[in-house]
N, C-alpha and C positions, 0 to 999 in steps of 0.2 A: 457520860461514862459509858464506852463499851459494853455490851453483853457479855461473857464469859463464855467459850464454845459448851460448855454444857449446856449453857441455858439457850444458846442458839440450837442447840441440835434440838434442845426441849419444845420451843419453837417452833422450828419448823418439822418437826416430827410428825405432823399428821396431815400437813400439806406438802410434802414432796411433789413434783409433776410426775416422775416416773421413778417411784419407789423401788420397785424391783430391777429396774435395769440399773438403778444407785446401785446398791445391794449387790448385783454382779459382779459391774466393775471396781467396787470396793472391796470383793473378797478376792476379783482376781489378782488386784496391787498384794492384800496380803499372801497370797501365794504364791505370787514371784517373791515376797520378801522374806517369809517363813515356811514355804511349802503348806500342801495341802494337811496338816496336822497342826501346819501352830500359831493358829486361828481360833477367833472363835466366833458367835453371830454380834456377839457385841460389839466386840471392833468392827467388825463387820459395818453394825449400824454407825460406831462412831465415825468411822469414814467418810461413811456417808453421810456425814450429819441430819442423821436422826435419834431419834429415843430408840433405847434397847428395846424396848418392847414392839416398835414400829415393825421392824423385819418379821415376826410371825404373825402378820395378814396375809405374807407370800410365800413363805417356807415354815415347816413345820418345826426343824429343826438346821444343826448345820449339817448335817446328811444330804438334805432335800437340796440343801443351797447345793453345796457340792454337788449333787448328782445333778442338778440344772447346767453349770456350768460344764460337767465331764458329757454332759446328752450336746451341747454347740458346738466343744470342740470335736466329738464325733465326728459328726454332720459336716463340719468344714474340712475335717482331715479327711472323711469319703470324698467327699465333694475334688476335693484337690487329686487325690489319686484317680477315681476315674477320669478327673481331665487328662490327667496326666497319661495315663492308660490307653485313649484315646482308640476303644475296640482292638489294638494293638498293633496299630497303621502305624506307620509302613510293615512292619514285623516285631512279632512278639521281644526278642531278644532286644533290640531298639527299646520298644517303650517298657519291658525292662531294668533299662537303665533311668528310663524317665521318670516310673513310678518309684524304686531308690530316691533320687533327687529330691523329689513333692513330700517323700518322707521325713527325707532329714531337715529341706527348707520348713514344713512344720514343725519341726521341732526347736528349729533354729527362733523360727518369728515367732510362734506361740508355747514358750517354755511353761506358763502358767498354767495352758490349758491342758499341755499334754502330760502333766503333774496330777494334775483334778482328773484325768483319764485312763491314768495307770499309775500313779502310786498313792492315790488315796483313799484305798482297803474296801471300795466301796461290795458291796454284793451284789451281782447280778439278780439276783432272785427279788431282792427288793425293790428292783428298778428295772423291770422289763423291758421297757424303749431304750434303756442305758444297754441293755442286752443288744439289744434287735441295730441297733444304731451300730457297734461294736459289731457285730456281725457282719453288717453290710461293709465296712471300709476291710476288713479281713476277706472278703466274697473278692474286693478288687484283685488282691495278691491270690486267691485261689485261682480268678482266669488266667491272671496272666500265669500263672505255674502249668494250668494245664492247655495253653497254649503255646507254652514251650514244650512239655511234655511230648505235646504230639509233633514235633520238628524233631525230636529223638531219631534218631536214624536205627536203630536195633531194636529187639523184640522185646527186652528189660525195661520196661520203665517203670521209673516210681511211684507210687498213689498220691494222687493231688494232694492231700492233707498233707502227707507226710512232707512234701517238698516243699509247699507253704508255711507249714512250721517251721522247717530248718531256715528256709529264707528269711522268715518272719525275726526268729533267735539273732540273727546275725544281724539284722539290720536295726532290728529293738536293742539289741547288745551295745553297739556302736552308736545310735542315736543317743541312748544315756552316757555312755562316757564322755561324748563329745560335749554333750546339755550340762555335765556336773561341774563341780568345783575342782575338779582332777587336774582341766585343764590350764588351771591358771599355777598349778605348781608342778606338770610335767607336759612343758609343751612336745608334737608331736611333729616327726618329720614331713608327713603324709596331713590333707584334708581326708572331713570322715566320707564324702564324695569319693576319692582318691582310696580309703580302707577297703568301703563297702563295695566297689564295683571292679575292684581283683580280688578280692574274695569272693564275691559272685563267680565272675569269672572262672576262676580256680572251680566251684563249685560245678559250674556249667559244663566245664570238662569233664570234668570224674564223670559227671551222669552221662555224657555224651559215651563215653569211656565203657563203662559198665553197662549200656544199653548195648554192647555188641558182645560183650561177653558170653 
């Protein structure tokens, strides 16, 4: 007679090979399935097939967990824009549109992560490298803003932050509408590729615009 998956997870519960990468990839299934709130480390271990108790050798609580998984996807969504960025060869306005791209392909291939990233209430204060991590992929959009700043042709220009946020808004804007459930009951004329990069555009103008005023 079969074991029962309780008494399997009971089982092997304390011999996993690699417990916390289980634990990962099992809370990042429940996050594509329930988003980062409606979880919890139980299922978590259940998935994993372990004991509930098994997961706090590696995380404290589901905070820790989530904060582990929002610190990789960090790291891989820096990771992707600076390539993307690429010092801003052949020209900033060019890559540009590349770093756009890298943005919304993460969020297209990693809907999970970029949910454990920014919509799962975490606190910076609590999680420092979740900070500093978060900072660095936001530093890629700050060059490139003020790498096009200075191709400004007029004496107005904008302050880096401020341009990186508005960029940031419009492209964070459009990434979640596209990543939501919106999409399957109002499809749209336009890719969010196609949104975000005449909206840049448009954007790109005005400033060009206004730097000669």
């Amino acid at each position: 007679m079969s074991a029962a998956p309780d008494d399997l997870s009971k089982k092997r519960g304390y011999h996993h090979g690699n417990l916390r990468e289980a634990l990962i990839e099992a809370a990042l299934r429940l996050i594509g399935e329930k988003g980062p709130a409606g979880f919890t480390v139980a299922e978590a271990a259940r998935k994993a097939g372990v004991s509930p108790a098994a997961p706090y050798r590696h995380f404290r609580d589901r905070d820790e967990l989530l904060a582990e998984i929002a610190l990789r996807g960090f790291r891989n969504f820096s990771a992707r824009l600076r390539t993307a960025w690429d010092e801003g060869r052949p020209r900033p306005d060019e890559a540009f549109t590349r770093v756009g791209r890298a943005y919304l392909t993460f969020v297209r291939e990693e809907p999970a992560y970029y949910a454990a990233m920014f919509q799962s209430g975490l606190s910076f204060a609590n999680y420092p490298e979740l900070r500093e991590a978060s900072e660095r992929s936001f530093g890629v959009l700050c060059d490139n803003c003020a790498a096009i700043i200075a191709m400004l042709p007029g004496p107005k220009r904008p302050p880096v932050l401020l341009m990186a946020l508005q960029i940031w808004s419009q492209t964070h804007g459009i990434a979640s509408l596209f990543a939501g459930h919106d999409m399957s009951r109002r499809p749209y004329p336009v890719t969010a590729e196609e949104l975000l990069e005449t909206g840049v555009r448009h954007y790109l103008n005005g400033l060009r615009q206004a730097s000669l005023e």
